[in-house]
N, C-alpha and C positions, 0 to 999 in steps of 0.2 A: 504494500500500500504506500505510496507517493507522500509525502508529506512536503509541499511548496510550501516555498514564503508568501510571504504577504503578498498580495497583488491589490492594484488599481483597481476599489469593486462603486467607485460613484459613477452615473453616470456623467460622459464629459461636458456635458449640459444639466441642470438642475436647478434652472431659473422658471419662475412663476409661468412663463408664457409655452413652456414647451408642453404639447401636444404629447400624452401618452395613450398608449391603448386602452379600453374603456374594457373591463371587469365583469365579469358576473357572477355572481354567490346563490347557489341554489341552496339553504340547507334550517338550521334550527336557529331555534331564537329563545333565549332563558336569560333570568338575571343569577348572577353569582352572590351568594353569602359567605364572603370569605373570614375564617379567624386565623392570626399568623403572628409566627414566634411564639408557638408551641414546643415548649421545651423535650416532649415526648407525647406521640401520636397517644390519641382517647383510646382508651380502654371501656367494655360495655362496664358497669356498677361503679365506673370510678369516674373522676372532674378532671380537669388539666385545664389552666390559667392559658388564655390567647395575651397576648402583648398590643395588637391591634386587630381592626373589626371594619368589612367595608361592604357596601351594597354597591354593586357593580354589573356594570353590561356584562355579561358571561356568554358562552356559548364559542367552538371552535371556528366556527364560521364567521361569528360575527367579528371574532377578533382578529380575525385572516383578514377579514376585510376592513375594517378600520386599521390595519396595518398597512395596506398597499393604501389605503385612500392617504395617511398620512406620508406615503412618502411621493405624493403626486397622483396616480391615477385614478381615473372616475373610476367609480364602485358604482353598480347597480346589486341590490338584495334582493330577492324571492325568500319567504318563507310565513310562517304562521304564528299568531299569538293569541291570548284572551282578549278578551274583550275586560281590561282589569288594570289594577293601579302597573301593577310590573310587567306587562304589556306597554302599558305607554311610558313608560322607561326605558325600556329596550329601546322603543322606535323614538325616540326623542336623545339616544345615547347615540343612537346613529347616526341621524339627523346632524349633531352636533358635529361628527368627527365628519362630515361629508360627503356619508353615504345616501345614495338616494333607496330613500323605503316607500314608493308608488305604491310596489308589489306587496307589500308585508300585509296578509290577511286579518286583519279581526274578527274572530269569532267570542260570539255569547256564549256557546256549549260549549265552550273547553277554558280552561285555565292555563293561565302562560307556564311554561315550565321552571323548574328551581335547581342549582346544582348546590348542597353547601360541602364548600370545602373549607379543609383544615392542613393549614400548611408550614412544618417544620419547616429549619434552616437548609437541610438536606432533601425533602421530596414532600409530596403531600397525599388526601386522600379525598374522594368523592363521592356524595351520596348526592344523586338524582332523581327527581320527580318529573320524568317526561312530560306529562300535561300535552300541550300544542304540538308539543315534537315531534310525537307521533301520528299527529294526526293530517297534515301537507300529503297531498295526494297530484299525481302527476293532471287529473283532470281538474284541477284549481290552477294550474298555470298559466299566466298571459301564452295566446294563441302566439303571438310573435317575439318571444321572449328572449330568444336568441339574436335578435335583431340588431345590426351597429353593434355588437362585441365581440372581442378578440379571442376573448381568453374565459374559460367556465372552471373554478374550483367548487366543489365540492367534497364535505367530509361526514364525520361521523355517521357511518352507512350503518351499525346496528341498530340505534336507538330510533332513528326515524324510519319507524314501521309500516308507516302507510306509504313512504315514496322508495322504499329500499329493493323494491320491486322492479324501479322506475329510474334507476341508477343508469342500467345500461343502455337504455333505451334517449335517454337524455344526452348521455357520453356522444351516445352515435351519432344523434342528429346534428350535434354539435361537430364534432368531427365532419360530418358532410356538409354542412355550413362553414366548414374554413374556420374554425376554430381551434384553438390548445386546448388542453387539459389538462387539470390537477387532480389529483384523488388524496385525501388523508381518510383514510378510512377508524382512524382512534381503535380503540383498545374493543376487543370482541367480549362480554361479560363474562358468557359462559366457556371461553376459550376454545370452542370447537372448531373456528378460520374458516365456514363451508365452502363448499366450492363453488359455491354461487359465485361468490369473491372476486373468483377469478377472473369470468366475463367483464365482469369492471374493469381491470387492471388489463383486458386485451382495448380498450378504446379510450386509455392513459398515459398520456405522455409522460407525465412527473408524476410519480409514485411517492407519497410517503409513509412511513413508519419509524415508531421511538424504536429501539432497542431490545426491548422484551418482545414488540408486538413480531419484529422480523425475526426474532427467534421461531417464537411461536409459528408464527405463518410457515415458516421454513423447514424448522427442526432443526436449524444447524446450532451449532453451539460456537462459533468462530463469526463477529462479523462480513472479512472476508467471503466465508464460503455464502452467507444468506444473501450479501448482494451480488454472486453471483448465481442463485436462482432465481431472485429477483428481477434480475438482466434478464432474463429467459420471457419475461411475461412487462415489462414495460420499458419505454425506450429510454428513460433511464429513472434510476429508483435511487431515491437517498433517504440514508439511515441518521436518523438526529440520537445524538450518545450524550444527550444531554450537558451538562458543563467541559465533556471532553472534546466539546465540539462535535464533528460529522465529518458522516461520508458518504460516498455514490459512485453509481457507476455508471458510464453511457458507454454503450457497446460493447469493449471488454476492460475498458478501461478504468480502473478503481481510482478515486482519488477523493483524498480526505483532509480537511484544516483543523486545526486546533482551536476550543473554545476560546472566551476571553475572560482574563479573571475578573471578577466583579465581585462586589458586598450583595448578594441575594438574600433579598426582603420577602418576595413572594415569587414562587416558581408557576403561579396559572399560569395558562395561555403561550407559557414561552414557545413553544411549539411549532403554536400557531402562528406567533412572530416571526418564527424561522420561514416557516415556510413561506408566509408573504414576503419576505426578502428575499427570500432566493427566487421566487419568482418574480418578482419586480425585476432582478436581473436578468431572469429566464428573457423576459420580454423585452430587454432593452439587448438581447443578443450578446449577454456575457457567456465568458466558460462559466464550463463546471464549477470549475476552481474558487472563480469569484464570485459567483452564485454562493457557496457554500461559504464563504467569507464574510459576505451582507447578509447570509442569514444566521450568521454566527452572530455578529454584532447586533442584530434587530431580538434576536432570542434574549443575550447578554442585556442589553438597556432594560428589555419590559421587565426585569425581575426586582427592579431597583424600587417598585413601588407596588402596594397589594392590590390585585386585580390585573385581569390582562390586557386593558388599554390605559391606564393611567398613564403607562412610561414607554410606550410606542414612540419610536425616533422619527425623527425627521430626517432629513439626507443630512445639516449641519450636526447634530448629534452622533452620527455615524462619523461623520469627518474629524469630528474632536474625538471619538473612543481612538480612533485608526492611527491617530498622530501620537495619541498617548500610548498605544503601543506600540511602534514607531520607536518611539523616544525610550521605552524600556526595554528594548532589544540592544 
């Protein structure tokens, strides 16, 4: 596995008036209960002291995409909420960071969904209340929804039940409309990876997966060998090793950067950070290399504050982390 230095990952324009490709988020919509600096994860019959406490936009989608809108590109969202106070939080969190929420449904019969997490200095943990989640069905989608965009991510394919059917079928048309693709598909509950799976990841450009999930999905015990089964089924797949930074492969070619050290306050959403930076470069036609670089650094910054958009970068925040390590090499 390759380990390059640092590389040029801004793009060589990042002034207000440049023109980026216009985005689409097909997927969940929840608000986050997070408690953090937890000295030792909760145990059932016993208390443990949080250090701080935040009500927050949540959701992997949402925060993928409030991550690319922050660093320039239009964002368009599809997905579903209640008709309820954290419903109109969500679409008003969105709103703020400059995503456009036209598509985001209101409904009366369902309740917006809830993650709460709890998050030590080292990792955290997740209890969800689907609610809306699962209820986004591919025949609620604007008829021309593909329409003026470049590029479609979508993630969390277990918990959204009613559209997870509807994965591939989206992938494709998108694909035949001249579009890219992302897939994060998060963490499987019940850890069985079906093989449904897979058909998503044949109409997938960028693959991603943490660590345990490419184990799992693999069987391999060696990052090396999982992303080279992962090569086999997308045209390139990157593995996030969380603060050891990442890796990927396109074609056969493995390559992987170093995380950046940082004081991590809360580890939501960093993920999803990652990934909206590396595709932000996907689409301005970086390597691999640099892709994996800005989504190192966009992973690295959102940890600095609780919740997974409070500490979303900007491209100058990307520029001051790069110099400061720069400067410590």
């Amino acid at each position: 596995m390759s380990r390059p230095q640092m590389e040029n990952v801004l793009p060589k324009s990042d002034s207000a008036g440049k023109t980026r490709p216009k985005v689409l988020v097909v997927g969940e919509l929840n608000v986050d209960l997070i408690a953090v600096g937890l000295s030792n994860p909760p145990a059932l019959g016993s208390e443990v002291l949080a250090k701080d406490f935040e009500l927050t936009l949540g959701s992997a989608s949402a925060i993928f995409a409030c991550g690319l809108s922050q660093l320039g590109f239009p964002v368009t969202f599809i997905s579903k909420v209640g008709a309820d106070y954290f419903g109109q939080f969500c679409v008003q969190a969105l709103r703020d960071q400059g995503v456009c929420t036209d598509n985001v449904i209101c409904d009366s019969s369902v309740k917006t969904g809830v993650t709460i997490a709890v998050s030590t200095r080292g990792d955290r943990a997740l209890v969800t209340y689907p609610g809306a989640i699962a209820q986004l069905r591919y025949e609620e989608l604007p008829r021309s929804f593909l329409e003026n965009h470049r590029h479609i991510h979508m993630t969390s394919y277990f918990i959204q039940e009613g559209l997870r059917k509807s994965f591939v079928r989206i992938l494709s048309e998108a694909k035949q409309n001249g579009l890219t693709t992302s897939f994060d598909p998060n963490s499987d509950p019940a850890r069985t990876w079906d093989e449904e799976i897979r058909e998503v990841f044949a109409h997938t450009d960028v693959l991603f997966l943490n660590e345990p999930e490419a184990m799992q999905l693999t069987r391999q015990k060696d990052v090396d060998q999982a992303l080279k089964r992962l090569g086999q089924t997308a045209p390139c797949a990157v593995v996030k090793l969380g603060p050891r930074g990442a890796a990927a492969i396109q074609g056969e070619e493995i390559s992987s950067m170093p995380g950046f050290k940082v004081e991590a306050v809360d580890t939501t959403g960093a993920g999803d950070c990652f990934a909206a930076g590396f595709i932000s470069g996907y689409l301005e036609g970086m390597t691999v290399r640099q892709c994996l670089e800005l989504g190192n650094a966009c992973g690295a910054l959102s940890t600095l504050r609780p919740g997974g958009t409070a500490s979303q970068p900007d491209h100058a925040a990307i520029r001051k982390l790069l110099k400061l390590k720069a400067v410590q090499k």
